[in-house]
Steps between C-alpha positions, in 0.01 A plus 500: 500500500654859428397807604503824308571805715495875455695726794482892555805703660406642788751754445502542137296487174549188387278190445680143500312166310703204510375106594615233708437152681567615839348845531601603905804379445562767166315764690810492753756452253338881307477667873875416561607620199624143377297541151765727284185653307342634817735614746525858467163487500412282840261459735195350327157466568337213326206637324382223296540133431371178274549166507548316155537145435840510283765696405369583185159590615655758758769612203200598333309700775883663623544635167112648488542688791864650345257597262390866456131341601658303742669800660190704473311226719784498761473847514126519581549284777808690674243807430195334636714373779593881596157604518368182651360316276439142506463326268 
């Protein structure tokens, strides 16, 4: 099972997708600054996840939400997050 994951910066504008098999341990690995692609950028919040059934399958939803629509829809849920919106 793999999980695709999308972080925020808590300290900077900048929105992380990546997957994995073992999600908590890759959300420690980002928050230490272990990841090379995200450690200027560190700490994280975790602000969305899905589980797919193969690599492939989350491949295909990781590079969607690189996407420009993908991005868009990340967006909107930092935004509704801000204002308290659940959703």
């Amino acid at each position: 099972m793999f999980t695709v994951y999308t972080l925020n910066s808590l300290n900077h504008k900048f929105i992380y997708v990546g997957m994995t098999e073992n999600l908590n341990d890759r959300l420690v690995r980002h928050n230490k600054g272990y990841v090379s692609s995200t450690k200027l950028f560190a700490p994280f919040e975790l602000i969305y996840t899905e589980k797919c059934e193969s690599g492939q399958q989350a491949r295909e939803r990781e590079k969607f939400l690189k996407s420009t629509s993908g991005k868009r829809f990340l967006k909107s849920l930092i935004e509704n997050k801000a204002h308290g919106i659940v959703r």
